[in-house]
N, C-alpha and C positions, 0 to 999 in steps of 0.2 A: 504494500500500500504506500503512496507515495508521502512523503512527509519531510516538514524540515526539522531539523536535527540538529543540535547544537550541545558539547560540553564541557564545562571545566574540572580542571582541580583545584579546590582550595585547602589548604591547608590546617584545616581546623575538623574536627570530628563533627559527625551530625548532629548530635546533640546541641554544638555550637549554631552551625548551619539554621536550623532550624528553627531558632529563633527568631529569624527575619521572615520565616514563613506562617510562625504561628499566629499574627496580630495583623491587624488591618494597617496600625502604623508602620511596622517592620516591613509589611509589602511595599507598603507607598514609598517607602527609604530607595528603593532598587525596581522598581516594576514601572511607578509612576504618582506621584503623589495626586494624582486623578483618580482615585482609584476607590468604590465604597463597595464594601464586600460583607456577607454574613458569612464568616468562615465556618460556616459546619455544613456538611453533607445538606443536599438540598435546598441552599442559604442563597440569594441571589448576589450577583455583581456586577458592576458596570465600570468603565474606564476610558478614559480619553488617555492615545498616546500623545509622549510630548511634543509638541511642535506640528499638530494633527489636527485636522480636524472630526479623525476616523473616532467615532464612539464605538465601545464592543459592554455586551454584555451577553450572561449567559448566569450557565449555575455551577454549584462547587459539586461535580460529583464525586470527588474521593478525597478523604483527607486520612492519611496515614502518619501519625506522630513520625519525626524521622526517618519518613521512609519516599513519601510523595505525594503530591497535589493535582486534583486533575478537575477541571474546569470546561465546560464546552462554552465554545468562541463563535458568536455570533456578531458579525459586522452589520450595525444601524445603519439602515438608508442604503442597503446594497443588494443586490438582487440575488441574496442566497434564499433559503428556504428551508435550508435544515441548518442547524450548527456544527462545526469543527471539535475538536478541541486543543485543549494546552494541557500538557503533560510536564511537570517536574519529576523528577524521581533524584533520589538520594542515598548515594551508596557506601560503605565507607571501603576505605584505602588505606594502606600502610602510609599513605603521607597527609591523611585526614578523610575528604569526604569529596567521590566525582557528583558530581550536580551537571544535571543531563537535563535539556527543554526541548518538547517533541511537538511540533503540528503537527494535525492528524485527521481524517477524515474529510478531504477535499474532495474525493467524487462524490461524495454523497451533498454536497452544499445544496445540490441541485440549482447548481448555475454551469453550462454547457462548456464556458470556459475557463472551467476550473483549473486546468494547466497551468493560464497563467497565472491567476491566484497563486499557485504553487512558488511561482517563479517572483511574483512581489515579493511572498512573506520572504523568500530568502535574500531577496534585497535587502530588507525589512530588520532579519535576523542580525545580517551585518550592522547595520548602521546604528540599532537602538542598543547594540551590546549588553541584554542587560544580565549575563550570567558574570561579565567583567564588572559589572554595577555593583551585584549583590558580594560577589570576592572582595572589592573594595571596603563595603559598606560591613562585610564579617570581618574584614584585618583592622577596622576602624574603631571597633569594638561591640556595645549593649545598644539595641535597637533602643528609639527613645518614644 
């Protein structure tokens, strides 16, 4: 299935990690401070990227303590029909913790040209960097 894909390492264990995942502020720290989320299983969210005028929202379908977050991505005012989603997942590593960001479900958007969909977000993925956001924002220290 086609997806974009994106991962680091950061050097701090998931327990650390995870802290910028567990609160609505710690996401806004690295994701986008646009961002208003119920983070529990079935919890709604919506976001504007920075410098965007794209709004996304959708729902939290997975919240695994230290493990991973998983979201379906629905773009406002665009001609999908069904939602995507956003996958984090968290793994640990001898030098701390890979943190991995996956889109996912583009043929099914039910938009014909969903290819290039495929082909933005990876533009998309480049340029908002935000798995180097969050690395930063965990060497920086306590979400605030």
């Amino acid at each position: 299935m086609p997806s974009v894909a994106r991962s680091i390492e950061i050097a701090s264990p998931p327990s650390v990690v995870w802290r910028w995942f567990a609160t609505e502020d710690g996401l806004r720290q690295w994701i986008t401070p646009h961002l208003e989320i119920d983070l529990q299983v079935g919890g709604s969210y919506r976001l504007r990227n920075e410098g965007q005028d794209t709004w996304v929202r959708g729902t939290v379908l997975e919240v695994v303590p230290e493990g991973s977050l998983v979201l379906s991505w629905f773009e406002e005012g665009s001609d999908w029909v069904h939602p995507a989603r956003l996958v984090f997942t968290l793994v640990p590593t001898e030098a701390g913790t890979r943190v991995s960001l996956s889109h996912d479900g583009f043929p099914g958007i039910g938009k014909a040209s969903w290819p290039s969909t495929v082909q933005a977000y990876e533009r998309g993925a480049d340029r908002h960097r935000i798995l180097e956001r969050l690395a930063e924002v965990v060497g920086d220290g306590q979400p605030t």
